[in-house]
TIVOBA-939514 format. One record per residue (C-alpha): residue number from 1; z negated, x, y negated. Coordinates in pm, 1 decimal, always signed. Layout:
// TIVOBA-939514
> n  w  u  v
> NUM  Z  X  Y;
...
This chain:
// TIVOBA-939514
> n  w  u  v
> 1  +1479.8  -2328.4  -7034.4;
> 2  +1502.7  -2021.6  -7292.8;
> 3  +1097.3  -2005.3  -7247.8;
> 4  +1085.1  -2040.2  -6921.1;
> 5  +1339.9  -1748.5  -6871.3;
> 6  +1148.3  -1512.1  -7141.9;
> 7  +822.5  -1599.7  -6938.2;
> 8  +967.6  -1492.5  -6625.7;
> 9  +1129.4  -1147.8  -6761.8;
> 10  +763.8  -1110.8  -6872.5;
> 11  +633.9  -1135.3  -6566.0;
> 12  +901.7  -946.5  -6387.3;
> 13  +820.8  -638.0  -6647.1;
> 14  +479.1  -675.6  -6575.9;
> 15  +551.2  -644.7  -6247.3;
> 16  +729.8  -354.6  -6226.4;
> 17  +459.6  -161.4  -6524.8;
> 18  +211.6  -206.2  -6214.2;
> 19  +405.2  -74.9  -5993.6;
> 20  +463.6  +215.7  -6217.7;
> 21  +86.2  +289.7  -6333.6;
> 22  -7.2  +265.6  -5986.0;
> 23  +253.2  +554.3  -5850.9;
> 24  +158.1  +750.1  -6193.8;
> 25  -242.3  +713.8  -6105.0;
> 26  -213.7  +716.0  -5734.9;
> 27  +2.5  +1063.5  -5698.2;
> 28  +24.6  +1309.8  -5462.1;
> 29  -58.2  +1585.3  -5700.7;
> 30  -345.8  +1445.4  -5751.4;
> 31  -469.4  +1330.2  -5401.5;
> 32  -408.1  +1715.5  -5298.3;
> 33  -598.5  +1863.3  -5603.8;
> 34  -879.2  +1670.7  -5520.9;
> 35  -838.8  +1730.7  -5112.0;
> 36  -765.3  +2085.2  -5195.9;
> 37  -1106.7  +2160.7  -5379.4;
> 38  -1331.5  +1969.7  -5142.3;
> 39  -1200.9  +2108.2  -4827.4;
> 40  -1184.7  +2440.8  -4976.4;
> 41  -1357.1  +2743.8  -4790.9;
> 42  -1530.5  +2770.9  -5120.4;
> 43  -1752.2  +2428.6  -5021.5;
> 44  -1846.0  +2626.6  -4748.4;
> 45  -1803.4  +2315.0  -4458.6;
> 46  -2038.6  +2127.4  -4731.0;
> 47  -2358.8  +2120.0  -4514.8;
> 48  -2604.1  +1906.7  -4609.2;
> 49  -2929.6  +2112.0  -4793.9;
> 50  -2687.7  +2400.5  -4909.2;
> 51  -2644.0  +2517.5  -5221.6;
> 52  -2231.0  +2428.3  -5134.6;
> 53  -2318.2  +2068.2  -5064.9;
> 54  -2461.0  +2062.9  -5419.2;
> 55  -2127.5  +2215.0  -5581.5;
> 56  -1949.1  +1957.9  -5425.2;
> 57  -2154.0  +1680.0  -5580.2;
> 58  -2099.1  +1851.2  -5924.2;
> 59  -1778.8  +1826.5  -5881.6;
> 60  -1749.1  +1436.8  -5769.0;
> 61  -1954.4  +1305.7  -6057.0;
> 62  -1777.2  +1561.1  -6329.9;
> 63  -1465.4  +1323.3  -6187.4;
> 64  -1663.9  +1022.7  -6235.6;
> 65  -1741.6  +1136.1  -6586.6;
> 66  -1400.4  +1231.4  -6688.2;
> 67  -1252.3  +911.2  -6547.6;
> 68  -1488.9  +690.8  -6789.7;
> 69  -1732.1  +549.2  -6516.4;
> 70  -2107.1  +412.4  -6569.7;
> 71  -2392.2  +520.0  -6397.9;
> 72  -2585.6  +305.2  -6173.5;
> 73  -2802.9  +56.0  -6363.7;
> 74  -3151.3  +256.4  -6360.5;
> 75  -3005.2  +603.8  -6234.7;
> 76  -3008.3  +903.3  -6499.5;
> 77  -2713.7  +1049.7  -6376.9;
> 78  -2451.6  +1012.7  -6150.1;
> 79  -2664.2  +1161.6  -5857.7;
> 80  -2866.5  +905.6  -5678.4;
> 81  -3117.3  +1136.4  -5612.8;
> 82  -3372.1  +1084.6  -5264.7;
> 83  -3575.1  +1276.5  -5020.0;
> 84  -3620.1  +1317.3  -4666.8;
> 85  -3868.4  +1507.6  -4475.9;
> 86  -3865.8  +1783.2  -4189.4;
> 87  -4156.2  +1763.1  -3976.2;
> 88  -4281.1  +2124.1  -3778.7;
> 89  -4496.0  +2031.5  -3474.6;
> 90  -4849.1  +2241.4  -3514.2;
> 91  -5103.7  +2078.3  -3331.2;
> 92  -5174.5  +1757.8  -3109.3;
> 93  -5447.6  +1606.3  -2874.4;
> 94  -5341.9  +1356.6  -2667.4;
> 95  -5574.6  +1124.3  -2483.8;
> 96  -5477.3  +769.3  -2274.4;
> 97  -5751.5  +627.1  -2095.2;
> 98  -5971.6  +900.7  -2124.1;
> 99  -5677.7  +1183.3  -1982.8;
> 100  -5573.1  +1440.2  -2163.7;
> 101  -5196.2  +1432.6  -2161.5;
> 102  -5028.2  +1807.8  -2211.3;
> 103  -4783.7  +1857.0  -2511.2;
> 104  -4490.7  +1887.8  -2339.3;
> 105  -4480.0  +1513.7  -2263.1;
> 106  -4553.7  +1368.1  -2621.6;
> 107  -4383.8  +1370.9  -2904.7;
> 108  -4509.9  +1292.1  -3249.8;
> 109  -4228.9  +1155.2  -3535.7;
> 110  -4417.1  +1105.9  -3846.1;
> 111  -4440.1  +1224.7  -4175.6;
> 112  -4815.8  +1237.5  -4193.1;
> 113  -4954.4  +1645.7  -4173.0;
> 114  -5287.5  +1506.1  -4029.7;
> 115  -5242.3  +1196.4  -3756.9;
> 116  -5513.0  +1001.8  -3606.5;
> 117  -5477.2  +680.7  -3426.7;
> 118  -5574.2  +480.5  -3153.8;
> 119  -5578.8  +110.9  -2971.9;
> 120  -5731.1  -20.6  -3256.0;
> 121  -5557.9  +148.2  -3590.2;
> 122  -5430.3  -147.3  -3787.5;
> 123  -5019.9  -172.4  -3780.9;
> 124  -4962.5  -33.6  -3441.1;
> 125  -4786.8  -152.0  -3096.2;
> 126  -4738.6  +8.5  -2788.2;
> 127  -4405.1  -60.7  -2639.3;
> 128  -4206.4  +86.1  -2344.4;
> 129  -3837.5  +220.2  -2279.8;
> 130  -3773.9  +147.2  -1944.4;
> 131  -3551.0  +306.9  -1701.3;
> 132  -3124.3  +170.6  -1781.0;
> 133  -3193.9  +175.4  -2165.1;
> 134  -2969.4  +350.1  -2413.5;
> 135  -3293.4  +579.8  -2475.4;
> 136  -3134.7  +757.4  -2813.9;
> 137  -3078.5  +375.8  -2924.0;
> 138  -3438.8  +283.8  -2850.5;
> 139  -3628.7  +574.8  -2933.6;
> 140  -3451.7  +526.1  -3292.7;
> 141  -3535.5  +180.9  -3306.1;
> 142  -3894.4  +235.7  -3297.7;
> 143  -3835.7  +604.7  -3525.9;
> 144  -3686.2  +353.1  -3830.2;
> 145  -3875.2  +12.6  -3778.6;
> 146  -4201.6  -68.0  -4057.0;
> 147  -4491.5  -25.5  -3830.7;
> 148  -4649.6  +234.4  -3613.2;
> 149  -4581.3  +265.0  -3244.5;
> 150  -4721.7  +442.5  -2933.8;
> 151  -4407.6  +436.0  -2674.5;
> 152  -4413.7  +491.4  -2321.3;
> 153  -4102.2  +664.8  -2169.1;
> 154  -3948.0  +589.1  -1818.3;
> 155  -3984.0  +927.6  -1664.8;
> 156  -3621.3  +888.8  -1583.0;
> 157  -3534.0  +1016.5  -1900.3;
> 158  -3738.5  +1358.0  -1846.7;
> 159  -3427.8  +1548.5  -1871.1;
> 160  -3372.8  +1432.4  -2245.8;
> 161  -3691.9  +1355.8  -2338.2;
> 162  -3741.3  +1657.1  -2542.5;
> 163  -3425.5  +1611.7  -2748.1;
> 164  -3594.5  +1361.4  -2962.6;
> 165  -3771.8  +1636.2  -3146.6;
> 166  -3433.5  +1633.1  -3349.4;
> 167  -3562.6  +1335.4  -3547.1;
> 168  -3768.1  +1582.7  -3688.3;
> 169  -3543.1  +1737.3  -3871.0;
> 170  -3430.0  +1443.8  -4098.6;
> 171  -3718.2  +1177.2  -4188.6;
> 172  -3710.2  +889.1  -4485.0;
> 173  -4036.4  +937.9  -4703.2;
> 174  -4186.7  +647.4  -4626.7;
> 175  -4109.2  +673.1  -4247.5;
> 176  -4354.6  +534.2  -4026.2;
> 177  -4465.3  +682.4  -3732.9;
> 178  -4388.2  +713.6  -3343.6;
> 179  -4501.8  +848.0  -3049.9;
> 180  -4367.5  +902.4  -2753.5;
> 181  -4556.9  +969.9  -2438.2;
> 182  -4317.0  +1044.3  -2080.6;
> 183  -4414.2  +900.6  -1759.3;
> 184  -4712.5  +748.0  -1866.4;
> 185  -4892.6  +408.7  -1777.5;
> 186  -5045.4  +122.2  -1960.1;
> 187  -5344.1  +252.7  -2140.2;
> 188  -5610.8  +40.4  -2242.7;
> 189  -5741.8  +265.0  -2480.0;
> 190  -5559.6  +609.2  -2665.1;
> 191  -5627.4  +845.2  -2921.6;
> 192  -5376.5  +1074.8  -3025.4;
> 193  -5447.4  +1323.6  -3286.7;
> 194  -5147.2  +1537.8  -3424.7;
> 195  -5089.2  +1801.8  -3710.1;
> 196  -4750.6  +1862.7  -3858.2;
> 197  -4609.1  +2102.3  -4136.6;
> 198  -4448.9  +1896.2  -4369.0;
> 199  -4141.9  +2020.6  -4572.1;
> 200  -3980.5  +1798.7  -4830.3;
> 201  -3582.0  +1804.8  -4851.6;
> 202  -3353.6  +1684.6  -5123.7;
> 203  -3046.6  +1552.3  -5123.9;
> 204  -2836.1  +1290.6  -5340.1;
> 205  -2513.1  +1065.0  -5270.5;
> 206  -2312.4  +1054.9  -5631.2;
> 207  -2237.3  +688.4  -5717.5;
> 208  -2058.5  +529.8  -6047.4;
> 209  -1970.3  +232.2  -6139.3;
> 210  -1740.0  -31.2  -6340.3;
> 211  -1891.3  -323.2  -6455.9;
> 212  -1749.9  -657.6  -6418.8;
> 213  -1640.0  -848.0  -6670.0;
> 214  -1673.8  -1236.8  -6567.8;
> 215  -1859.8  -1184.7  -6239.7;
> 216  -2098.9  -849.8  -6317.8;
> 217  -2377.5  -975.2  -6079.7;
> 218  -2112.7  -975.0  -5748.2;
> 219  -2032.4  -623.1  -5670.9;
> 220  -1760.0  -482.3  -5451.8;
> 221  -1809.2  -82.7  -5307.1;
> 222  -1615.4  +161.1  -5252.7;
> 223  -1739.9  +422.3  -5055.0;
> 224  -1678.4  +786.4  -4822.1;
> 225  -1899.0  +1042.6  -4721.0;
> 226  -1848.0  +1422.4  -4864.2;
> 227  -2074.7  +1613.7  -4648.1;
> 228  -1957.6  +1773.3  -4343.4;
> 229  -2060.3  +2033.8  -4072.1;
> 230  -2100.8  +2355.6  -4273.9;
> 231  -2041.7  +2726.4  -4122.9;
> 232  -2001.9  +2733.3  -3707.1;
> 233  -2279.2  +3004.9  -3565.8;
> 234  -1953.4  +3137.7  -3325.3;
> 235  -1618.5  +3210.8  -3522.1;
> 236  -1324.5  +3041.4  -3337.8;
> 237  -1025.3  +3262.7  -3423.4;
> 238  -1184.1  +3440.6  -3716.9;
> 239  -1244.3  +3107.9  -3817.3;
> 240  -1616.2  +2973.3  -3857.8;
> 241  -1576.7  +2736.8  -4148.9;
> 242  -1572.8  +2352.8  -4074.4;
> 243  -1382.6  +2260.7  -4426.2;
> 244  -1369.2  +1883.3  -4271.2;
> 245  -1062.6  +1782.2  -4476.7;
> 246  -1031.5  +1470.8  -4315.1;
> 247  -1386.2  +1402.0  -4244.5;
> 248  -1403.7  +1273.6  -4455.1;
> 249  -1286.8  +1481.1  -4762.8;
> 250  -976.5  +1211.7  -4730.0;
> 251  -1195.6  +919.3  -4753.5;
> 252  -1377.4  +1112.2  -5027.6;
> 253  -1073.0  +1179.0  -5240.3;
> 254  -961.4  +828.6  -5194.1;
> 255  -1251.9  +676.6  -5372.0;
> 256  -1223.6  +934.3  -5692.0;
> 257  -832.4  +817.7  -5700.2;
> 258  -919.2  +398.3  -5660.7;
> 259  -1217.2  +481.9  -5934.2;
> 260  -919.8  +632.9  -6170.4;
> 261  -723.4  +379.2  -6101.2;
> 262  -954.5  +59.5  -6172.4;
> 263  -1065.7  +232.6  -6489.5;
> 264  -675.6  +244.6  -6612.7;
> 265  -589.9  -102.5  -6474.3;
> 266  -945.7  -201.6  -6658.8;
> 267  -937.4  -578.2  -6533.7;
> 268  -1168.7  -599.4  -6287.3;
> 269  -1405.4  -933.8  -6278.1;
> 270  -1645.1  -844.1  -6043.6;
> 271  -1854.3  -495.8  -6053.4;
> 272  -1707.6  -213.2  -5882.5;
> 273  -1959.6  +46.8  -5743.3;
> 274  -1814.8  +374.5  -5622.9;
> 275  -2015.0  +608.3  -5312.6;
> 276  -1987.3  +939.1  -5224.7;
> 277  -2208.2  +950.3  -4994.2;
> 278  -2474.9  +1231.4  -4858.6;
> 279  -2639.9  +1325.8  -4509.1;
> 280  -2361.6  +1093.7  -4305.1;
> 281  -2312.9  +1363.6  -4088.2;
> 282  -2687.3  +1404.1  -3971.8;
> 283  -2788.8  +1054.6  -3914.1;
> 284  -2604.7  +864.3  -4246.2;
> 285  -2916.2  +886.9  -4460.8;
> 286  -2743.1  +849.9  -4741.4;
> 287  -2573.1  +508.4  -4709.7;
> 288  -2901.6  +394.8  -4567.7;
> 289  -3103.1  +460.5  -4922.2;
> 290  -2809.4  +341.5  -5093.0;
> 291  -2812.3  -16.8  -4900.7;
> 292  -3175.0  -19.8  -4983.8;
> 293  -3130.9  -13.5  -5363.0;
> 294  -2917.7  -332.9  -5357.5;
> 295  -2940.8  -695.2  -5266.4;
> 296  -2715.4  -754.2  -5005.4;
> 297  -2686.1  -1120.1  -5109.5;
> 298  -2481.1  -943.2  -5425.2;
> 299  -2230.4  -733.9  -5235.9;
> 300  -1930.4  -921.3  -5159.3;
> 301  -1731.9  -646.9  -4973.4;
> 302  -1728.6  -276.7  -4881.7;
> 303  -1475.0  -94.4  -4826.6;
> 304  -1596.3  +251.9  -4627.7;
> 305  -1299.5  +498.2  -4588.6;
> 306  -1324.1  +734.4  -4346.1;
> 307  -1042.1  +1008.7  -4223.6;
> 308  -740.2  +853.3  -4353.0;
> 309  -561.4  +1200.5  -4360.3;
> 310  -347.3  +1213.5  -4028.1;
> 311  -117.1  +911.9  -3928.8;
> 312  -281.2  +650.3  -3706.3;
> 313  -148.4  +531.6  -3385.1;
> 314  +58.0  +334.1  -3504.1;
> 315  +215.6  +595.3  -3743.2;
> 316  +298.4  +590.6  -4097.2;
> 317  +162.6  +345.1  -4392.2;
> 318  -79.6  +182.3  -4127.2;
> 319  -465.1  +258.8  -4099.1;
> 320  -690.0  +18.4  -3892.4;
> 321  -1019.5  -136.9  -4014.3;
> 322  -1355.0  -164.8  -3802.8;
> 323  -1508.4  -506.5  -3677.5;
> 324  -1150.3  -667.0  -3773.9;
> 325  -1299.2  -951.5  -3609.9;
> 326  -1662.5  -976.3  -3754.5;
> 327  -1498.3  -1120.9  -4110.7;
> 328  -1192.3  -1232.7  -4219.7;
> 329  -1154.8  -970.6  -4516.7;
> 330  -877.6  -772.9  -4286.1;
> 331  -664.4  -1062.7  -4301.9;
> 332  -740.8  -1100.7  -4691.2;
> 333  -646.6  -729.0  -4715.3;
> 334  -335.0  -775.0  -4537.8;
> 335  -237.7  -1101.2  -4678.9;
> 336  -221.3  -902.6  -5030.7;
> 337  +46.7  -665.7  -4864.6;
> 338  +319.8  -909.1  -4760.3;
> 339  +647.6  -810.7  -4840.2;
> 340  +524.1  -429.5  -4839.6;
> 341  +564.3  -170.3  -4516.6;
> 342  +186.2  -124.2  -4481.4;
> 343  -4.3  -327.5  -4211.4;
> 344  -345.4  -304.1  -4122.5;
> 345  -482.3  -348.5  -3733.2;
> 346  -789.4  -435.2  -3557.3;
> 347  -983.8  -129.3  -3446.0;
> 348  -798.8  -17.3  -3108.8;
> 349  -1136.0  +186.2  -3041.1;
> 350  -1333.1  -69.1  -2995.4;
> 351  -1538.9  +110.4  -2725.5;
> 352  -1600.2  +392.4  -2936.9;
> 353  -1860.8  +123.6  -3171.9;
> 354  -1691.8  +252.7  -3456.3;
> 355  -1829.2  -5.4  -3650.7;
> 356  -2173.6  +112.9  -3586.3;
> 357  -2080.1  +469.1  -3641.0;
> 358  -2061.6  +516.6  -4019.7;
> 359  -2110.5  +401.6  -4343.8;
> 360  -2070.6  +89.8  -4358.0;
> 361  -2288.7  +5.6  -4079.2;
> 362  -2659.7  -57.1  -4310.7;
> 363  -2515.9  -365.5  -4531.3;
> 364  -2274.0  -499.3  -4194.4;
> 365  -2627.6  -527.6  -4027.8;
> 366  -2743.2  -730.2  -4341.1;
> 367  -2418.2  -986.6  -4320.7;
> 368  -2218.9  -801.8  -4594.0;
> 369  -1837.8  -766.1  -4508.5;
> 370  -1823.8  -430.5  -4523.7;
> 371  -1553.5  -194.5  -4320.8;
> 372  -1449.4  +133.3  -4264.7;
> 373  -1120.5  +215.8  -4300.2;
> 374  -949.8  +438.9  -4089.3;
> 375  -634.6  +621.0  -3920.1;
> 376  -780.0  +850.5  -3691.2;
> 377  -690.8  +872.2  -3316.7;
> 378  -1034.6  +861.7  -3196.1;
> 379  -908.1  +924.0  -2830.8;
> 380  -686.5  +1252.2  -2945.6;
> 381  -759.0  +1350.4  -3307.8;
> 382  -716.2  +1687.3  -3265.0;
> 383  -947.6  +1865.2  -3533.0;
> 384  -1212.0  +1612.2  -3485.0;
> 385  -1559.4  +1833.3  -3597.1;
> 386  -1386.6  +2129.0  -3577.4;
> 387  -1290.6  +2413.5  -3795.4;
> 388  -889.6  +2359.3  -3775.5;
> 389  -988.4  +2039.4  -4009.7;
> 390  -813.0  +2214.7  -4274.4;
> 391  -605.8  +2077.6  -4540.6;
> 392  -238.9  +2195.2  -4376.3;
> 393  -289.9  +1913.2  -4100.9;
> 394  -306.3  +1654.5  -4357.1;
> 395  +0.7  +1421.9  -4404.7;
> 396  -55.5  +1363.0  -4787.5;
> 397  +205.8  +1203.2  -4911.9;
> 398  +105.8  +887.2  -4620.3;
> 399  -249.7  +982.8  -4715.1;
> 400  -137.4  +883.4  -5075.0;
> 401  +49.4  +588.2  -4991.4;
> 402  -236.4  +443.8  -4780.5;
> 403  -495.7  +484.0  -5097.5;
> 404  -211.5  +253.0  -5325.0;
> 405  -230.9  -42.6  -5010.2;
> 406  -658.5  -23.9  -4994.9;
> 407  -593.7  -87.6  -5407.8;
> 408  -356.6  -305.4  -5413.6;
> 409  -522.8  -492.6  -5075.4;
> 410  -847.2  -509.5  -5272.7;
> 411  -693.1  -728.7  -5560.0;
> 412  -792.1  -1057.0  -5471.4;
> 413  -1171.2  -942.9  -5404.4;
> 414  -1160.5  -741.8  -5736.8;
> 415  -1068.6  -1019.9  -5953.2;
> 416  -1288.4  -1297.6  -5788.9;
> 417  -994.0  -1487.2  -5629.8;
> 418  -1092.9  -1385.5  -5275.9;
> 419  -1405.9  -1393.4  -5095.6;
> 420  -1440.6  -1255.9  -4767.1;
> 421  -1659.5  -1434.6  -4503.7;
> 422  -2009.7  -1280.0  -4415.7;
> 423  -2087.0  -1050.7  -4094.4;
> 424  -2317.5  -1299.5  -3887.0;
> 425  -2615.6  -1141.6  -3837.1;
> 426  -2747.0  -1351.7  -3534.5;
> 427  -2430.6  -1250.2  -3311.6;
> 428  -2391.5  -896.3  -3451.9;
> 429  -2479.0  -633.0  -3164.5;
């Protein structure tokens, strides 16, 4: 009986030291230094290809360094360093079935800065996008997919058919290309000939890591995004910069403090990889190169934080979590908070596709469980992409609180306990 009762006082200090170290790691002073400096006017709104978006990096991986992290196996530095391309339209000839089709109605996406193809260029299919598509959906489709296409546009979607020159602006290296012809038939045989100036751009998510120690090969993420908007070309109120302290500054901050706190606790079986993440804002480049530099066979869960800053609908010490439905790692996450005041929901957006909308989306679409976690009031978040997404409408001290549940949540998955089930890829739209 005596050892019995010594074992459980043991356990019952241990208890309460956790509790403590968490509350001492996890603190509000902290949360806010960290929000403070990101969202600063300083960054600048943290525009991706600015010098600010840079200083902001520095900054995340001099608090991966100080907190005792690892780089990623085969990265230099903390920087995961990648490029994407701008394209500048300079020339084209356009031919389908003999006609000469004027410039206005194609448009070229590629990376090459001398084009030629036709019918019978190897690795290349001409599709259509007929009239009732989602045409931004579509045209994308064919912008990211491995091979080469020539695709004809319902002429119902004149009005927007010149907006897809955007994709321009942000291409992968290795993109392939697309072209896009309006209100054009069948052709049996096309040559199109276009010439582009090609500018490279850099850019780099900062990533870190803490190796497992029983399970090093299974790897849970955590991950935000810390580029934002940058300076508005028309002050509002004397007011042009978009600091984007929730968005996601927040979610940002909250993976520095669950990095500081993993190091301290220093128990964790499987290996924990920790994203900041580049170019979300313009098309979320930079969780798509990450995704690509894993094996999504290895990640067992991701947990995406995005604009945890402002209390959800449901108030205080709640957040919601994307595609609740598509695993059962919410009820995992939730199970690990009984007896606690925090509860996680499904999404209430679920309109909205908020699943599809950020970071997590690459490795969901490859059967990882990976979520974004959230409290924003996507149907009245107030500062939503715009400048008054300073730091004063932040509610840190429930900002704070809701970083301690995601760690304490995570537990199970951490130590190799807890498994959550795979996104199924043949029923995910």
């Amino acid at each position: 009986m005596k050892k019995i009762y010594v074992f459980l006082l043991i356990v019952a200090i241990a208890g309460r030291l956790f509790a403590q170290d968490i509350h001492a790691v996890i603190n509000t002073h902290e949360v806010e230094r960290i929000e403070k400096f990101l969202s600063s006017d300083e960054m600048k709104g943290r525009r991706v290809y600015t010098p600010d978006i840079d200083k902001a990096a520095a900054f995340i991986a001099n608090e991966f360094s100080k907190t005792g992290l690892q780089k990623l196996a085969g990265n230099p530095s903390f920087l995961q360093e990648f490029s994407m391309v701008k394209a500048r339209f300079t020339g084209l000839t356009c031919l389908l079935d003999t006609m000469a089709i004027t410039s206005k109605n194609v448009i070229v996406i590629t990376t090459q800065p001398e084009l030629s193809l036709t019918e019978k260029s190897a690795n290349l299919e001409m599709v259509s996008i007929t009239a009732g598509n989602n045409f931004f959906a579509e045209a994308r489709k064919y912008v990211n997919a491995a091979k080469n296409y020539l695709v004809l546009v319902d002429s119902s979607y004149r009005n927007n058919f010149y907006r897809l020159t955007q994709l321009k602006n942000n291409l992968s290296k290795s993109a392939t290309t697309a072209i896009f012809v309006l209100g054009a038939k069948k052709p049996t045989t096309f040559s199109v000939m276009a010439t582009h100036e090609i500018t490279e751009q850099k850019l780099a998510n900062v990533v870190a890591m803490i190796p497992g120690k029983t399970k090093p090969n299974e790897y849970v993420i955590f991950s935000g995004h810390y580029d934002h908007l940058g300076i508005a070309k028309n002050p509002i109120n004397n007011d042009s910069i978009y600091n984007g302290a929730n968005d996601d500054a927040a979610g940002t901050t909250a993976v520095l403090m669950l990095a500081r706190y993993y190091k301290q606790k220093n128990d964790n079986d499987r290996t924990l990889v920790f994203a900041a993440f580049t170019a979300e804002e313009v098309g979320g480049f930079g969780s798509q190169y990450f995704s690509k530099q894993l094996d999504p066979n290895q990640v067992v869960a991701m947990f995406n934080i995005e604009m945890i800053g402002t209390e959800s609908k449901w108030g205080k010490a709640s957040a919601y979590i994307t595609g609740y439905e598509k695993t059962d790692m919410g009820k995992i996450l939730q199970s690990n908070l009984q007896g606690s005041a925090f509860s996680f929901y499904p999404d209430p957006y679920p309109e909205q596709q908020l699943f599809y909308r950020s970071d997590n989306a690459t490795l969901a679409r490859l059967g990882v469980p990976a979520h974004t976690i959230s409290t924003s009031k996507m149907d009245n978040e107030l500062h939503y992409h715009k400048v008054s997404d300073e730091m004063a409408t932040l509610d840190v001290d429930n900002m704070t609180e809701i970083i301690k549940a995601i760690a304490i949540s995570a537990t199970g998955i951490i130590n190799g306990t807890q498994t959550p089930s795979r996104v199924d890829t043949k029923i995910l739209k």
